[in-house]
C-alpha positions as CSV (number, residue, x, y, z in Angstrom):
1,X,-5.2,24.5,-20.1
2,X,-6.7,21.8,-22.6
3,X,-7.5,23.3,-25.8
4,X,-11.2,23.3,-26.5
5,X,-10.9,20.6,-29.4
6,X,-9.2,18.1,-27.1
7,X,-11.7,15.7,-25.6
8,X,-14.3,16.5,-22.2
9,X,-15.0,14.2,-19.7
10,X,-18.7,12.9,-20.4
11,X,-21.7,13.3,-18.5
12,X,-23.1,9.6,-18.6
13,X,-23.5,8.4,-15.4
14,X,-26.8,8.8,-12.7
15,X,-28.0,8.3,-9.7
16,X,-28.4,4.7,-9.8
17,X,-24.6,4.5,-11.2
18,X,-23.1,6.4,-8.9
19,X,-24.9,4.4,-5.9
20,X,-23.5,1.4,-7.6
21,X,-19.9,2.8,-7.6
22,X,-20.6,3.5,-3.8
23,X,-21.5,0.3,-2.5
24,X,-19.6,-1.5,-5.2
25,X,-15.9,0.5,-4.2
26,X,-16.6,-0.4,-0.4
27,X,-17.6,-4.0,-0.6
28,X,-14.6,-5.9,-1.5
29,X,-13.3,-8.6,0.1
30,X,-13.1,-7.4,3.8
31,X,-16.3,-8.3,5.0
32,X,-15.3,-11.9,4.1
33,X,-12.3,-11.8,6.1
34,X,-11.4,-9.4,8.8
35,X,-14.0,-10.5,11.1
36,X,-11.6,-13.2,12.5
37,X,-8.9,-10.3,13.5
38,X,-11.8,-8.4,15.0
39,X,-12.8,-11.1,17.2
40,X,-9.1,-11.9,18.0
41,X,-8.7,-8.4,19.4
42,X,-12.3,-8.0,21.2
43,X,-13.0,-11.7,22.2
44,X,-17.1,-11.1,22.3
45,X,-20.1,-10.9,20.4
46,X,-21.3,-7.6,21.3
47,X,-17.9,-5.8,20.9
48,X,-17.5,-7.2,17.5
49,X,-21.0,-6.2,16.2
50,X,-20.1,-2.8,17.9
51,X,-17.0,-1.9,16.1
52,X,-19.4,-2.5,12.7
53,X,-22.0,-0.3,14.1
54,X,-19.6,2.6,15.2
55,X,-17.3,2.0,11.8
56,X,-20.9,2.2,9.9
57,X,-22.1,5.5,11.9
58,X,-18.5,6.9,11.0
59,X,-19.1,6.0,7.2
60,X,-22.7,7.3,7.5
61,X,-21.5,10.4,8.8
62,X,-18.8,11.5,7.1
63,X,-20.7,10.6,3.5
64,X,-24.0,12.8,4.5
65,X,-20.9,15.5,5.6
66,X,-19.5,15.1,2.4
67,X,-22.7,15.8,0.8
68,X,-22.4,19.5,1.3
69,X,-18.8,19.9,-0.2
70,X,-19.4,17.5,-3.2
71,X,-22.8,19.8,-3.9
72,X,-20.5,22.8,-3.8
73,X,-17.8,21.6,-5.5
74,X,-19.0,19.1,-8.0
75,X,-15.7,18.6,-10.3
76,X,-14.0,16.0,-10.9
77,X,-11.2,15.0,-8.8
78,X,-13.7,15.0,-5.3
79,X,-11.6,15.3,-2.1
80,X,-8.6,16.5,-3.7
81,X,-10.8,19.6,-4.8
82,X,-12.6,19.7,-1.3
83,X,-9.0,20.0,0.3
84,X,-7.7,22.5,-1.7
85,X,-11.0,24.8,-1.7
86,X,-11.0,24.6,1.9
87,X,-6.9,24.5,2.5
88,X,-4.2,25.5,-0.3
89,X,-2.8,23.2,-2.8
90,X,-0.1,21.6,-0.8
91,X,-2.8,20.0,1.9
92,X,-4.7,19.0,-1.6
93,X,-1.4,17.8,-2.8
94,X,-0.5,15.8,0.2
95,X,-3.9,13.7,0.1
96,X,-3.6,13.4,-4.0
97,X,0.0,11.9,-3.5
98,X,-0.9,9.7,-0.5
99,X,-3.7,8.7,-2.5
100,X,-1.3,7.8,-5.2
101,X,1.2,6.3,-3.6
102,X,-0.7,4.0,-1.2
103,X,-4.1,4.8,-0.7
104,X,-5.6,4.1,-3.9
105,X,-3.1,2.2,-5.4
106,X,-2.8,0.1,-2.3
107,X,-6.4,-1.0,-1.9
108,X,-6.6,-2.0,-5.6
109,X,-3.5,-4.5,-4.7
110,X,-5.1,-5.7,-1.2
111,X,-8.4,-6.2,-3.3
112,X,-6.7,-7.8,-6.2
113,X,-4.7,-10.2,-3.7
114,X,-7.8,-11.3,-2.2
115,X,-9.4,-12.0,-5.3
116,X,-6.5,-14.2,-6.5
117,X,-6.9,-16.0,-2.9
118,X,-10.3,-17.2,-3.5
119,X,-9.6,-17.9,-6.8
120,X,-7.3,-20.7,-5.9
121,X,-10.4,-22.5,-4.4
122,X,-11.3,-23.2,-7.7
123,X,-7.8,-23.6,-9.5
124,X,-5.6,-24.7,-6.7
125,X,-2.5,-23.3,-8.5
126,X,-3.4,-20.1,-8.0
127,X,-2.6,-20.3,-4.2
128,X,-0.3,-17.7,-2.5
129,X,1.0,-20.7,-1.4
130,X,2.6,-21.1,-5.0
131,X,5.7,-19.9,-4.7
132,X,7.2,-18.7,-8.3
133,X,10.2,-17.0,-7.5
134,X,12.3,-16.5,-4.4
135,X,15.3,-14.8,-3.6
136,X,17.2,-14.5,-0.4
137,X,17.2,-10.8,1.3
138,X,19.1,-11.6,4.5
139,X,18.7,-12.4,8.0
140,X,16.0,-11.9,10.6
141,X,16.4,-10.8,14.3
142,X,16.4,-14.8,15.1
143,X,19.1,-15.4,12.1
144,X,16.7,-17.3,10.1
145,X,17.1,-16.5,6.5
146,X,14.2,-14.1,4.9
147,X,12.8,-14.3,0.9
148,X,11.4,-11.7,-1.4
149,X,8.8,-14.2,-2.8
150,X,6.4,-14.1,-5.9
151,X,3.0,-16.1,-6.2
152,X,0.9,-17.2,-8.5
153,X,-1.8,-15.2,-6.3
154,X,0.8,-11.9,-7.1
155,X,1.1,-12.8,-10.7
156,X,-3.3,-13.2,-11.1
157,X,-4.0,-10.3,-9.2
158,X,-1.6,-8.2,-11.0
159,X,-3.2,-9.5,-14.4
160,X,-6.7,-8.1,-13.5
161,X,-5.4,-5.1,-12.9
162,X,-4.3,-4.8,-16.0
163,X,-7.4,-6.3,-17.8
164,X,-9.4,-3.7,-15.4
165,X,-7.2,-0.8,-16.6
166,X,-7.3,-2.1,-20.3
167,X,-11.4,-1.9,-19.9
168,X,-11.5,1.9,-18.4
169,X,-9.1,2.9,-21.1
170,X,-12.4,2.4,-23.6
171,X,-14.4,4.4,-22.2
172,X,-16.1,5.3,-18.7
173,X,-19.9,3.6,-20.0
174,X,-17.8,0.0,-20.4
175,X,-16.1,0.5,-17.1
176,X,-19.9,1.5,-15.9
177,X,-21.9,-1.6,-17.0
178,X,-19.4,-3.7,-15.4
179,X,-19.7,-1.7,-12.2
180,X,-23.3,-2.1,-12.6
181,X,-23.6,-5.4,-12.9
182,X,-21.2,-7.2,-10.4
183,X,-22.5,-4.9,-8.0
184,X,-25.9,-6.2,-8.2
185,X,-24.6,-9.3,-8.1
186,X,-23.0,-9.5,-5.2
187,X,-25.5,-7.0,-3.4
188,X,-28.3,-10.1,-3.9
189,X,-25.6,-12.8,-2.7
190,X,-24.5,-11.5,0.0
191,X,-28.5,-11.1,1.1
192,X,-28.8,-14.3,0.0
193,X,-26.3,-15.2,2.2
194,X,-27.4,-13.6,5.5
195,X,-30.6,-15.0,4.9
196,X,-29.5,-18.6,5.0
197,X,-27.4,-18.1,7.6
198,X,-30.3,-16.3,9.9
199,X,-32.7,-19.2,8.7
200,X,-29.8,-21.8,9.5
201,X,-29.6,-20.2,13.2
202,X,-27.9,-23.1,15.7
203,X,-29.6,-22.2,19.2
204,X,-26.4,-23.2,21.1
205,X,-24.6,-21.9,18.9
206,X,-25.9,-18.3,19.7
207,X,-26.7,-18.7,23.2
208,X,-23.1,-19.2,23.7
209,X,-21.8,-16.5,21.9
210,X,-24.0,-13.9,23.4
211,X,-24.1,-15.3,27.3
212,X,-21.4,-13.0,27.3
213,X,-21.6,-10.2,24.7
214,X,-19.9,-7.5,26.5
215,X,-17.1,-8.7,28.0
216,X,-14.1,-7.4,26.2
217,X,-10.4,-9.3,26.2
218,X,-8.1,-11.1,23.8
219,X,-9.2,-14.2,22.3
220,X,-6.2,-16.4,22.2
221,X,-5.6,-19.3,19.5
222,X,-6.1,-21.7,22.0
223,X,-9.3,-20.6,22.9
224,X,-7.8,-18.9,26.5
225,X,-8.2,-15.3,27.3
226,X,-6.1,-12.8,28.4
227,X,-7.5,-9.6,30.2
228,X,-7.3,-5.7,29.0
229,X,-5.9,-3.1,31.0
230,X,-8.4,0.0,30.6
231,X,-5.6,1.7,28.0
232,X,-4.9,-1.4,26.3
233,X,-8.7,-1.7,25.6
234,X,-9.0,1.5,23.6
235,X,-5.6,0.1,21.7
236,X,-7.6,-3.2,21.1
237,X,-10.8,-1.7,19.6
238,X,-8.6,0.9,17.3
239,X,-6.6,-2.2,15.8
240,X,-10.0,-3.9,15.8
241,X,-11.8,-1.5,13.2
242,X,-8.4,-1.2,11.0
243,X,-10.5,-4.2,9.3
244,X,-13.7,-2.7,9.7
245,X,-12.4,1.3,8.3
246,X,-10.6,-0.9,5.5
247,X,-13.9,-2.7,4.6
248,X,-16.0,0.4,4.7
249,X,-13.3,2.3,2.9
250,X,-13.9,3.7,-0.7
251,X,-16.8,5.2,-0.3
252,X,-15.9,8.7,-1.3
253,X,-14.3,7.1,-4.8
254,X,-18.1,8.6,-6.6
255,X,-16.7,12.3,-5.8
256,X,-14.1,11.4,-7.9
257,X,-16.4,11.0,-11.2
258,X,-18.1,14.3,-10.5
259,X,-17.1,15.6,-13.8
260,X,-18.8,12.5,-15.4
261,X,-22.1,12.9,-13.8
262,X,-25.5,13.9,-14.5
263,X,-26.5,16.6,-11.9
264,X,-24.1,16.0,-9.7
265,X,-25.2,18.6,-7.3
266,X,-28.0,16.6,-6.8
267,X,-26.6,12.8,-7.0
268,X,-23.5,12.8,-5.5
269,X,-24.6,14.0,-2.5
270,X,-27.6,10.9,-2.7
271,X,-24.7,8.3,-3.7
272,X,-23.1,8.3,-1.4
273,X,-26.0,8.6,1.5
274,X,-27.8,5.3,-0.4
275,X,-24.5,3.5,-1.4
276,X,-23.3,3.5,2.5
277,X,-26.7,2.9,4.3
278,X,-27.1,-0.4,2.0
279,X,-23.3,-1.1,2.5
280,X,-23.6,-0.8,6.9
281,X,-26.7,-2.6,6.8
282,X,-25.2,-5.7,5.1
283,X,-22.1,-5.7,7.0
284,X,-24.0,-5.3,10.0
285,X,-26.0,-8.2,9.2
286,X,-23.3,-10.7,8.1
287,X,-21.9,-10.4,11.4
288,X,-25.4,-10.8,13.5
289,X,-25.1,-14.3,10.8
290,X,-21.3,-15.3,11.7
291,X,-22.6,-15.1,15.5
292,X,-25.4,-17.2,14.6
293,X,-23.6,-20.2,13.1
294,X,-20.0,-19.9,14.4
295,X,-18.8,-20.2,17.8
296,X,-16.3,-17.6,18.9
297,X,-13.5,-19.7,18.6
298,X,-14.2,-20.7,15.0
299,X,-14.1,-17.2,13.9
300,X,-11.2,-16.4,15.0
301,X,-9.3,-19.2,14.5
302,X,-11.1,-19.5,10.6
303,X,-8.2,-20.8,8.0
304,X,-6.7,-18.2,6.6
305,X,-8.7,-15.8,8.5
306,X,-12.1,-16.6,6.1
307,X,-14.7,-16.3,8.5
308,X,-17.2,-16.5,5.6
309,X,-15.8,-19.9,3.8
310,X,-16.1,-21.3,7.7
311,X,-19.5,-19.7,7.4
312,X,-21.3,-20.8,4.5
313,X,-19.7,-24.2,5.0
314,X,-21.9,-24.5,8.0
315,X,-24.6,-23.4,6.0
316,X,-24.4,-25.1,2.8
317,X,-21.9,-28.1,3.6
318,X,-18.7,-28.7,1.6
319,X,-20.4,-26.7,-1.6
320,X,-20.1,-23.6,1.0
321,X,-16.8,-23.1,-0.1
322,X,-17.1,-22.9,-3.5
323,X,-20.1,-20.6,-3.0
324,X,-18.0,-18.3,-0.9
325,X,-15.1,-18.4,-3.4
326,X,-17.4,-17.3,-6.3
327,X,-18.9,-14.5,-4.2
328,X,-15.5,-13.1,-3.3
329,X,-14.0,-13.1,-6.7
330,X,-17.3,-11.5,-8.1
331,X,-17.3,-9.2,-5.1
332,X,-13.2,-8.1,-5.8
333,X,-13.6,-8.1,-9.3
334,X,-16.6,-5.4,-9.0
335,X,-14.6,-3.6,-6.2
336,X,-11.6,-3.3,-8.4
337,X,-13.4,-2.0,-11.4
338,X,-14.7,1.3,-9.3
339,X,-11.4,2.0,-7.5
340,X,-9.2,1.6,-11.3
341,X,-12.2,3.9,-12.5
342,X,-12.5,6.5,-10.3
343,X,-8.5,7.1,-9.2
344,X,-7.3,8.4,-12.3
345,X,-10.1,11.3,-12.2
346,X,-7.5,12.5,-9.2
347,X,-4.6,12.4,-11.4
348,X,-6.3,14.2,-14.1
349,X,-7.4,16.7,-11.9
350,X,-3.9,17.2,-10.1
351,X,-2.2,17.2,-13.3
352,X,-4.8,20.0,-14.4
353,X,-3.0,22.3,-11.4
354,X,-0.1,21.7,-12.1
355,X,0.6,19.2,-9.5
356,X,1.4,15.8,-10.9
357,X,2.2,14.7,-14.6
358,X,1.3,17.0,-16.8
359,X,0.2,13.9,-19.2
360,X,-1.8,12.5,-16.8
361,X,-4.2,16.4,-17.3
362,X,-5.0,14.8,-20.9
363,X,-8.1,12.4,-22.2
364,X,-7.5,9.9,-24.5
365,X,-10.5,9.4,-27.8
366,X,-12.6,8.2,-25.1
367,X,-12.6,10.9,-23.0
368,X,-10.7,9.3,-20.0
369,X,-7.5,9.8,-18.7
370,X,-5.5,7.2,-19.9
371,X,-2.2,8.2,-18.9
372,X,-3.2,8.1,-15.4
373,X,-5.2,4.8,-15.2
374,X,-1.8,3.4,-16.7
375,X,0.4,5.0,-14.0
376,X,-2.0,3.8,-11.0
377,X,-2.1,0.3,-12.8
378,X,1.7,0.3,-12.4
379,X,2.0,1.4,-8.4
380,X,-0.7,-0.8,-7.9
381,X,1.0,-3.8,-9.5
382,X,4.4,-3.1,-7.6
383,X,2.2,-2.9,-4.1
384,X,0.7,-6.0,-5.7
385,X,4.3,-7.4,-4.5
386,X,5.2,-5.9,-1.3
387,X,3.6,-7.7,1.2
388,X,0.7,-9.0,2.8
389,X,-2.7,-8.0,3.2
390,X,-2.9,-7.2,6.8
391,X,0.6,-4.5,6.2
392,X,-1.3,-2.3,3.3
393,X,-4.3,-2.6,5.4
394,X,-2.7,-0.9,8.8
395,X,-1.1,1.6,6.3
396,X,-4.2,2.6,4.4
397,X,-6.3,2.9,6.9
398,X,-4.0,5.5,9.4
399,X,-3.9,7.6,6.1
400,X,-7.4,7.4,5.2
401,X,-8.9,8.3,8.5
402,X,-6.8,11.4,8.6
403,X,-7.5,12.7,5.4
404,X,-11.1,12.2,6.1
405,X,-10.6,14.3,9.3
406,X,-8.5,17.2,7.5
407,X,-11.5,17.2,4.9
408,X,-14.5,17.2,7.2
409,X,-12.7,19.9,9.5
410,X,-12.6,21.8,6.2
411,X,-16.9,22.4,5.9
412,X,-16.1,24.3,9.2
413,X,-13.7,26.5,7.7
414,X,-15.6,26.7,4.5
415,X,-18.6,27.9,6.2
416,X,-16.8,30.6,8.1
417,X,-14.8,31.5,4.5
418,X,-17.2,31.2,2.5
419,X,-20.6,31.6,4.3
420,X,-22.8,32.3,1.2
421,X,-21.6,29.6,-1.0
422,X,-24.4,27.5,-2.8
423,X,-24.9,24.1,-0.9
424,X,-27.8,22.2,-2.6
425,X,-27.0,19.8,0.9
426,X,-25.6,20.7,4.5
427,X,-23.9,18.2,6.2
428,X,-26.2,16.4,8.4
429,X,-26.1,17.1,12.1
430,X,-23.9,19.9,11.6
431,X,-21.7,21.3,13.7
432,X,-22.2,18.0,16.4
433,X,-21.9,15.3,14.2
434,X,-19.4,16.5,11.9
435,X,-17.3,17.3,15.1
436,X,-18.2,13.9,16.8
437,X,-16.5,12.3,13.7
438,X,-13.7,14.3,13.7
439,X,-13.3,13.9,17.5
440,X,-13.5,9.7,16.8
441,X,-11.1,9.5,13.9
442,X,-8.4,11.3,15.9
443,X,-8.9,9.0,18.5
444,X,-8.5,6.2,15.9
445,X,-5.2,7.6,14.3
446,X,-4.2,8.4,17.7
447,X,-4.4,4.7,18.9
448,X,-3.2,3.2,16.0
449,X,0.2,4.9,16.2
450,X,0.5,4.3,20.0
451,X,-0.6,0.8,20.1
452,X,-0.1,-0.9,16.3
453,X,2.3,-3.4,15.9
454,X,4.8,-3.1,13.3
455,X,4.4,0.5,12.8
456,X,2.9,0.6,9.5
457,X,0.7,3.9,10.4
458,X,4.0,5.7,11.4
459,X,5.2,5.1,7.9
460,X,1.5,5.4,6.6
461,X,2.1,9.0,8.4
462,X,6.3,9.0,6.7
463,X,4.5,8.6,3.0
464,X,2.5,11.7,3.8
465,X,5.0,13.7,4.9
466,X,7.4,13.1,1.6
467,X,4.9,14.6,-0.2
468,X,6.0,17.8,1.5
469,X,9.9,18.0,-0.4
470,X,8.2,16.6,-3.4
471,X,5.5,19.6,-3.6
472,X,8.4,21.9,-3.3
473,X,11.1,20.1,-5.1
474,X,8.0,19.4,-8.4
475,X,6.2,23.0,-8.5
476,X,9.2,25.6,-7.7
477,X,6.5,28.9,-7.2
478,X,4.7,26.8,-5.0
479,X,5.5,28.7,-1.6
480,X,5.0,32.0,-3.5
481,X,1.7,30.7,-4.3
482,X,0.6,29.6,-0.9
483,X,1.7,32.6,0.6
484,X,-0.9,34.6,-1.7
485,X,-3.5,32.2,-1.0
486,X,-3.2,32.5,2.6
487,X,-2.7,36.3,2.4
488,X,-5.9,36.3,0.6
């Protein structure tokens, strides 16, 4: 335990913060970009505005679900607390270290990669395309030689992790005004956006894409498409909302800052309803717009897969670009700042139970956990490096989806264990649309691992289950203690 001269965490954030962190931790640069795969994998209009809608009503739902356990549990640390409360500490464990080692960590690098992308519209040698450093690993299957490679894009986006890390170390009211304001900002651009785009509507353009809204196939490079079996369909629309669960992801991060918020019985539970109504609405919108001034084809086949640079070209002419690019990096930039904020409230709270670094339990003169924004800041960086965009994004999103599951499940088993239990909130709908998510995000994880090339949810699934040795390798008495949980 923390001796009661060492600092608290402090109560400084509200209702309008906390929606802020919402909305500001989901929209990062996905909307931007993983329309293209959608369309790709779905080949229509209607199907892509469908997997928005039904990611959106999945968000929707399991936030308003969450309202109940974040009103009876409002601590810092969020869904590691739910799990354990609900569980025992080696489920909680199992999410905390996922989040750690890729779920967290690994959106902050995707984000940060995408901001150093955009950024090279503006300073060119800042591309990925930039190659730094290479050295030879080997052979492919074909024989061709293969590189570990570093950018410039690595190099940037690894920087503003740092400087994003170096900020939240102050204090959480720095790391607040910046979530504050880039939020707004990109909140009223990307309005701004949809606007123009609805206003700029081509007739044909439209007509064309939704002649045919319904019919769902592959949409090949070359314009061609290629037909579904009825399985393969259900494999197409679960690799199609990878982008979309990825994009509406982060969501949950304002559970995290319980500890730091005013009432948070009361505005938690509202965060995260406001952040993610405003949030579905927009990215519904933007892709009513994409249909309005791209043809099918275009989206798909967009450079680089940036649907909205093709976009707002159309829009805007050859200044569209440059609009885009400054939208995206303010958009990241934001993003970035809630995700480096809120993960190392998990940490702190793990370390607290003894399950991870024992430093990590400890605030610094500011009152925030220093030790463990500087870990995250590290994993992140080295993720930073791994790979592309697209391979942290199949892995994330597997593991997010069924931690989300495990924790909604666990309001049913907390209602049964502990029945009379203050909930300021119930979860909307209960027990039907609590159980519809849980039935549709099995169904997702399900698909993914059967039908997801390159099998980065199977070792999405492999990071989970190392966490099992390491619980019982880190925290000896661990299996004595679950015992007596579950006995009691």
């Amino acid at each position: 335990m923390q001796d009661n001269a060492s600092p608290k965490l402090k109560h400084e954030l509200g209702l309008l913060d906390g929606t802020m962190l919402v909305a500001g931790s989901m929209i990062g640069s996905g909307i931007f970009i993983v329309s293209a795969d959608i369309i790709r994998n779905v080949g229509s209009s209607g199907w892509l505005i469908f997997v928005w809608v039904i990611t959106g009503f999945m968000t929707l739902t399991a936030a308003v679900s969450y309202g109940e356990l974040s009103g009876m549990y409002p601590k810092a640390g969020g869904q590691y607390v739910y799990l354990k409360e609900a569980y025992n500490k080696m489920i909680a464990f199992l999410y905390g270290w996922s989040f750690f080692a890729v779920i967290q960590t690994g959106t902050i690098a995707a984000v940060g990669v995408a901001f150093s992308k955009f950024a090279a519209y503006i300073f060119k040698p800042l591309s990925e395309d930039n190659i730094l450093f290479s050295i030879a690993t080997g052979t492919n299957k074909s024989g061709a030689p293969t590189y570990f490679t570093i950018s410039a894009a690595q190099i940037v986006s690894i920087l503003l992790i740092i400087l994003l890390t170096y900020v939240n170390t102050k204090g959480v009211k720095g790391g607040k005004i910046i979530q504050n304001i880039f939020t707004l900002a990109k909140l009223l651009s990307l309005f701004g956006l949809i606007i123009f785009g609805l206003i700029m509507l081509k007739g044909d353009v439209w007509h064309a894409n939704w002649s045919n809204a319904w019919s769902l196939h592959k949409l090949n490079a070359d314009g061609s498409f290629s037909s579904y079996t009825t399985t393969a369909a259900m494999g197409a629309i679960a690799a199609a909302m990878v982008g979309s669960i990825f994009s509406a992801d982060a969501w949950n991060n304002v559970t995290f800052i319980a500890g730091e918020m005013n009432n948070p019985k009361r505005n938690i539970g509202l965060s995260l309803f406001f952040g993610t109504l405003i949030v579905t609405i927009i990215y519904v919108s933007a892709n009513v717009m994409y249909t309005a001034v791209l043809p099918l084809h275009d989206i798909a086949t967009a450079e680089k897969d940036r649907v909205a640079v093709a976009a707002s070209t159309q829009i805007f002419g050859q200044i569209g670009t440059l609009v885009i690019a400054l939208m995206i990096m303010v958009s990241t930039f934001g993003c970035n700042n809630g995700l480096i904020l809120a993960g190392a409230r998990v940490y702190h709270t793990m370390a607290n139970d003894g399950l991870f670094f024992k430093k990590a339990g400890t605030l610094n003169k500011a009152a925030v956990p220093e030790f463990g924004l500087w870990i995250q800041c590290v994993v992140a960086s080295i993720l930073c490096l791994s790979g592309s965009y697209g391979k942290l994004l199949d892995m994330i999103s597997f593991v997010v989806v069924l931690f989300y599951v495990l924790t909604i499940f666990g309001i049913y088993i907390l209602r049964k264990k502990r029945p009379d239990a203050e909930r300021p909130y119930k979860a909307f709908g209960y027990p039907v649309l609590p159980a519809i998510y849980i039935i549709m995000g099995l169904v997702f994880c399900g698909l993914l691992l059967k039908y997801q090339q390159g099998n980065y949810p199977v070792w999405g699934l492999i990071i989970v289950l190392i966490g099992i040795p390491i619980y019982y390798f880190t925290k000896p008495d661990a299996k004595k203690q679950e015992v007596l949980t579950t006995d009691s």
